[in-house]
N, C-alpha and C positions, 0 to 999 in steps of 0.2 A: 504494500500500500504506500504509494506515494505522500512526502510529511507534507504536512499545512504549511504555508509559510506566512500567515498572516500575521504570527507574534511578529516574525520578525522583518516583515512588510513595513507594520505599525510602528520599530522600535527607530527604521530608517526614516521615516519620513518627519518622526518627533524630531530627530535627531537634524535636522534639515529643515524645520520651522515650519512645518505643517502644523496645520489645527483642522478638528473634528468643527463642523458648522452643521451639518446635520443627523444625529442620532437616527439608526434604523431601526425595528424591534429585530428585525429579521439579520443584523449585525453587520450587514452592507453601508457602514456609515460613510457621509459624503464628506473628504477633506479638500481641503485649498489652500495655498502656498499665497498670503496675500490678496493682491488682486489677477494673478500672472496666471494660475493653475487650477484646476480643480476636480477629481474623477471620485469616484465608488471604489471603494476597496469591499471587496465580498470578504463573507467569515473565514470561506474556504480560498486556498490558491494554494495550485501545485504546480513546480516546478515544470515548464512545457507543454503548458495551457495556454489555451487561447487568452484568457484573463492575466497570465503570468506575463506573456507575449503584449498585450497592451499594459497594464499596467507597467512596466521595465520603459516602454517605450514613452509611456505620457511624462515620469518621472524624467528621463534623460532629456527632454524636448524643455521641460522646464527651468531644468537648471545647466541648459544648453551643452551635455555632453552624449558622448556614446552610450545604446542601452549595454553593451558588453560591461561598459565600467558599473552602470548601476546594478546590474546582477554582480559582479562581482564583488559589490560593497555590501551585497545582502549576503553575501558568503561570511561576511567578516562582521555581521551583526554583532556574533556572541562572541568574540574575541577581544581580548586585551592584546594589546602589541607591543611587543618593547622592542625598541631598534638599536641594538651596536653597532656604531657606526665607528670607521674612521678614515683616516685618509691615507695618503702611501701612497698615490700612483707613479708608479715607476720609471722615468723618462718617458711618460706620455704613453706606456704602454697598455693605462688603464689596470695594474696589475699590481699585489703584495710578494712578498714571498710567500710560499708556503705555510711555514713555520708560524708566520705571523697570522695568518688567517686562522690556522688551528688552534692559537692561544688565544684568539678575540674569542672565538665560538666555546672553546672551553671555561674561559675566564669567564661568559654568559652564563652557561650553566652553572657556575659555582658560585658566582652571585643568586643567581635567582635560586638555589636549594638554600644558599644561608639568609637568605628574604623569608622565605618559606617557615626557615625554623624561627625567626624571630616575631614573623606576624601572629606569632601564637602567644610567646613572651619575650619583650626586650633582655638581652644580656649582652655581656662586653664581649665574651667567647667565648664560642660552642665545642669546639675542642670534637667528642666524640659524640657527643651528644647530642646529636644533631634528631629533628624531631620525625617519624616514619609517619606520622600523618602531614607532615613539609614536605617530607622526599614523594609521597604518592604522589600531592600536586605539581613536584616538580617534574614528575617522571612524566606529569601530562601533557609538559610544554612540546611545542612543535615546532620547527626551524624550518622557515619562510624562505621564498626564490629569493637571491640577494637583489638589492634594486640598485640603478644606473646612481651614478651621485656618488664620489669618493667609495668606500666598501660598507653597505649596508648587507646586516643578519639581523633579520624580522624573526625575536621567537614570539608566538603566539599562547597563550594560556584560551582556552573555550571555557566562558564560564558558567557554571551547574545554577541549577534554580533552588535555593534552599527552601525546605518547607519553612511557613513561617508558624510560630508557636501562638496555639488557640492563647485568646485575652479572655479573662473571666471581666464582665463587667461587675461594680460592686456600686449598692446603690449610695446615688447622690456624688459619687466621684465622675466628674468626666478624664476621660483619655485619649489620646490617639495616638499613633503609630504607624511607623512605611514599613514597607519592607528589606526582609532582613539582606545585609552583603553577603555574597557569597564568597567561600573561600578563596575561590583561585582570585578575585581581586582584592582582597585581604594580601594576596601575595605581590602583587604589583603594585599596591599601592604600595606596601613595607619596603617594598623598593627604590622608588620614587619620591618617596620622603627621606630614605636614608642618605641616598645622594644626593638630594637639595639641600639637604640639611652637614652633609661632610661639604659639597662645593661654599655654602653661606659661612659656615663657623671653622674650617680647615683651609682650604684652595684662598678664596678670595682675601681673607685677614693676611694671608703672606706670611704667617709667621708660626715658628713652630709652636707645637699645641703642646699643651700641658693634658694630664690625664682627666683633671677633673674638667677641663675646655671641652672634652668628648664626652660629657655626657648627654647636652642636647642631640651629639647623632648615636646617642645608646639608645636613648629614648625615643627616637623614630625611626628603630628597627638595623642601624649599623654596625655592625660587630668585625673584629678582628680577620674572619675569615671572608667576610663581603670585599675588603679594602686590600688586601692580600691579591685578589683575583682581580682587583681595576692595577695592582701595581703589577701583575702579571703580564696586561692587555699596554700600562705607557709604556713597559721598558724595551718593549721590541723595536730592535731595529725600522726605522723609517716612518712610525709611528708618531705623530704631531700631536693627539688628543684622541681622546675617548670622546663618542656624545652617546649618551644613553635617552632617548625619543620615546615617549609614551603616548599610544594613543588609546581612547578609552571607547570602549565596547558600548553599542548605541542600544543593548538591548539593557542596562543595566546605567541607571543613575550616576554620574562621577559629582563627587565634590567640585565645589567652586572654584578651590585652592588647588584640585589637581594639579600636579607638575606634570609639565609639554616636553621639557627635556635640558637635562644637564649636562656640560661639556668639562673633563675634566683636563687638563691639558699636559704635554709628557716634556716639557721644558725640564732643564735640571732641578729647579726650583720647587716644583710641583713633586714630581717625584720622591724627592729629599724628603716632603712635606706626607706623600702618604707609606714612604716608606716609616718615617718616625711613627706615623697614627698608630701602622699597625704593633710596630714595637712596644708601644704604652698600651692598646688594648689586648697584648698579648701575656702583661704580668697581670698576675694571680691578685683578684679584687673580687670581692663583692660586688652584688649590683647596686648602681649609685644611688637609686629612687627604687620606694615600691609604686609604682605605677599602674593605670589601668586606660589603655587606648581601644577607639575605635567608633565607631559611629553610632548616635541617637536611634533607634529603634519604638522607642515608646516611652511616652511621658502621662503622667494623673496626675489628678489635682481635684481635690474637693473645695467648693468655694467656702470660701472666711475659713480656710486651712493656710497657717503661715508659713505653712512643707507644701515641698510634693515630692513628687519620685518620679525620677526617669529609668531607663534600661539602656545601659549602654554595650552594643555587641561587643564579645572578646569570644574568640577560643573556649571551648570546654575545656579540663583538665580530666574527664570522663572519655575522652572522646568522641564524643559525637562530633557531628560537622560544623555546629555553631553554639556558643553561649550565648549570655549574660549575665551583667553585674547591675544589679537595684542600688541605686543612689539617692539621698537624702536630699534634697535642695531646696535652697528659699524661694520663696513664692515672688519675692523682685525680679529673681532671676528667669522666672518661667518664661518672659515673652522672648528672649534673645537665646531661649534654648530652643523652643519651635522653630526660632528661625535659622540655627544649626543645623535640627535635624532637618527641615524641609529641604537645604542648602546640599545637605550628606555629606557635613563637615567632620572630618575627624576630631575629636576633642580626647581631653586629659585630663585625670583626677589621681592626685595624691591617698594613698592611706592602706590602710589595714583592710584585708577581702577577709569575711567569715563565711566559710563553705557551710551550708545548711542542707541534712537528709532530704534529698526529696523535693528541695527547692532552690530557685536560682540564688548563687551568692549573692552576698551584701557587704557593701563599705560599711564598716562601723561607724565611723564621722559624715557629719553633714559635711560634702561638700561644694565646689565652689568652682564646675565644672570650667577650663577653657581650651580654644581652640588649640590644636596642637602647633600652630604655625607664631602665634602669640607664646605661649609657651614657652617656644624654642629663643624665640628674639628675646624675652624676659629675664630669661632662667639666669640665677646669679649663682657662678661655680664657686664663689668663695665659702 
């Protein structure tokens, strides 16, 4: 049986600035791009239908390209994309050596398994302990045709639909709630933060780091074995810079703050700079913050209550595919928290997690949720 593709019909055309203007019962809603386009999207569409065949065609006519490309972008719905990219062409021959193409592509995967293990829990180094529910998602990655443009490797993660966890309503509280992230962009994201956050507080200051300097990028997921594999990808021969290119999957919500892409550069300078990082995240520490990251899921609030409570997604420690952590928060706070989560901002809370039989953990302290990019700029290592 041929798949539906209308999820992901629908997830392109959001993604591309269409809006629904007339609801069907029959779920053939009518969309339009402005005043420029407008067609029926049926509930149903399979791939090599006559319906698949014009709708490819009205979208491409709209936004004035080939229908080849826009089927091709509907391939890429549920994908994340991370691009390693660099340069090296070799008296014009368009070419690396060898050698050096094999350590970008490996240096890829050993970043994104040490992503993997830390979007679960930040630490300084993973050592052996690397997480088997990280390595599945990394094992799911898949490595893309290279594209024209200096040397691009497109891995892709496909990302899963998590189920989302029934809400009991309780009376007189209101709530709401999106849905939950799935893991493999739990993995990209930890990725994407960790090198925004090593290029912002390591590369750019120019200067070399102290231990406690790294702990903003411990805290958004970079560890000793992530920085290891970028100093892997500058030190080769002909090598000018890393860029690591994110683009984010139109079936699945990105943050507002998502990073587009970091360039790390293989000067002497730089180098010096992440070979010392990973020398300091390679001695024997504790983790510097008990911390708790990831995105708003679900907020309540009973009126004339000077609390409420959100759910902020993490990691299971049970293994399943997704938690949460219940948080205490003031009620001043509440309206710039909905506009987090509607946003699918990453955010950060300090404190004590109490595991409960049976039910989702809890911060013991009220706190005093903020964005992880605020956070990072704030955070005072003294």
């Amino acid at each position: 049986m041929s798949e539906n593709l209308n999820e992901e019909l629908t997830a392109l055309l959001r993604s591309r600035g269409w809006k629904v203007t007339k609801k069907s019962p029959s779920g053939a809603d009518l969309w339009a791009l402005e005043n420029r386009a407008e067609m029926y999207l049926p509930s149903v569409v399979t791939r090599g239908s006559f319906e698949w065949s014009d709708l490819t065609e009205r979208i491409a006519m709209a936004h004035e390209e080939k229908a080849a490309a826009v089927a091709r972008a509907i391939d890429f719905v549920r994908f994340d994309v991370t691009r390693f990219r660099v340069d090296g062409d070799v008296r014009g021959t368009q070419s690396i050596p060898l050698e050096a193409g094999a350590t970008v592509v490996g240096s890829a995967f050993g970043m994104l398994r040490a992503a993997a293990t830390t979007a679960r829990r930040p630490r300084q180094s993973i050592g052996s302990g690397y997480s088997k529910l990280g390595d599945e998602i990394a094992r799911e990655a898949r490595l893309g045709h290279t594209e024209i443009g200096s040397f691009v490797f497109p891995v892709m993660l496909r990302l899963s639909t998590p189920a989302a966890e029934p809400e009991t309503a309780l009376p007189g509280v209101s709530f709401d709630s999106v849905a939950p992230e799935s893991p493999e962009r739990r993995v990209t994201r930890t990725l994407a933060q960790a090198m925004t956050a090593f290029d912002k507080h390591v590369i750019q200051p120019g200067k070399e780091p102290r231990l406690r300097d790294l702990t903003s990028v411990i805290i958004a997921g970079g560890t000793k074995e992530m920085f290891a594999q970028v100093n892997r990808a500058i030190s080769e021969p002909g090598v000018s810079w890393l860029e690591t290119g994110f683009t984010w999957a139109p079936i699945e919500s990105a943050g507002a703050d998502s990073p587009r892409s970091v360039t790390i550069p293989a000067d002497a300078e730089a180098r010096e700079l992440v070979s010392h990082s990973v020398r300091l995240l390679s001695a024997p520490k504790s983790d510097p913050l008990r911390v708790v990251t990831g995105p708003i899921i679900h907020i309540s609030h009973a009126p004339g209550d000077p609390f409420g409570e959100i759910a902020i997604q993490t990691p299971s420690p049970h293994g399943s595919r997704f938690g949460r952590v219940e948080v205490v928060v003031r009620e001043q706070q509440l309206s710039e928290i909905h506009h987090w989560m509607d946003e699918g901002t990453t955010v950060v809370v300090h404190g004590v997690v109490e595991h409960r039989p049976g039910r989702p953990a809890r911060l013991k302290e009220i706190a005093s949720p903020q964005p992880l990019e605020d956070t990072l700029a704030g955070l005072d290592p003294a």
